[in-house]
Residue, then its C-alpha position, 0 to 999 in steps of 0.5 A: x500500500x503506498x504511503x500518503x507522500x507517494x501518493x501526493x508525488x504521483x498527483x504532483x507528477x500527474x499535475x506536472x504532465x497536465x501542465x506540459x499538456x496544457x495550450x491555455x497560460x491559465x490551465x497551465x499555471x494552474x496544474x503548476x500551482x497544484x503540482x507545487x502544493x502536492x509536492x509541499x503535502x509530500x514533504x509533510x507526509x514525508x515528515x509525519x511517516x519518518x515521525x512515526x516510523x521513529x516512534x514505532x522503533x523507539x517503542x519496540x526497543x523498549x519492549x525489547x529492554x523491557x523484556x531482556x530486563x525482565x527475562 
């Protein structure tokens, strides 16, 4: 399953090609205006998953302490 940063790049890349695509100047600043801000909510997801990520292995490894204390 794709992460939300992977999914907010393929929208930013689906903009980009719309955009080069696009004949009109208005549709094409546009998809260049949607492309920016997907690609500034995949830097946020980006951050929120490596937060997450960091989370989950700080509590593993005090399950893990946890347990090498214990046993």
């Amino acid at each position: 399953m794709p992460s939300n940063s992977d999914l907010c790049i393929a929208r930013a890349d689906e903009c980009a090609q719309q955009a080069e695509q696009s004949v009109l100047a208005e549709v094409k600043e546009q998809f260049l205006r949607s492309e920016r801000a997907w690609r500034g909510l995949a830097v946020r997801h980006s951050a929120q998953e490596a937060r997450s990520a960091r989370r989950l292995q700080d509590a593993a490894e005090a399950v893990k302490q946890s347990a090498d204390v214990e046993g």
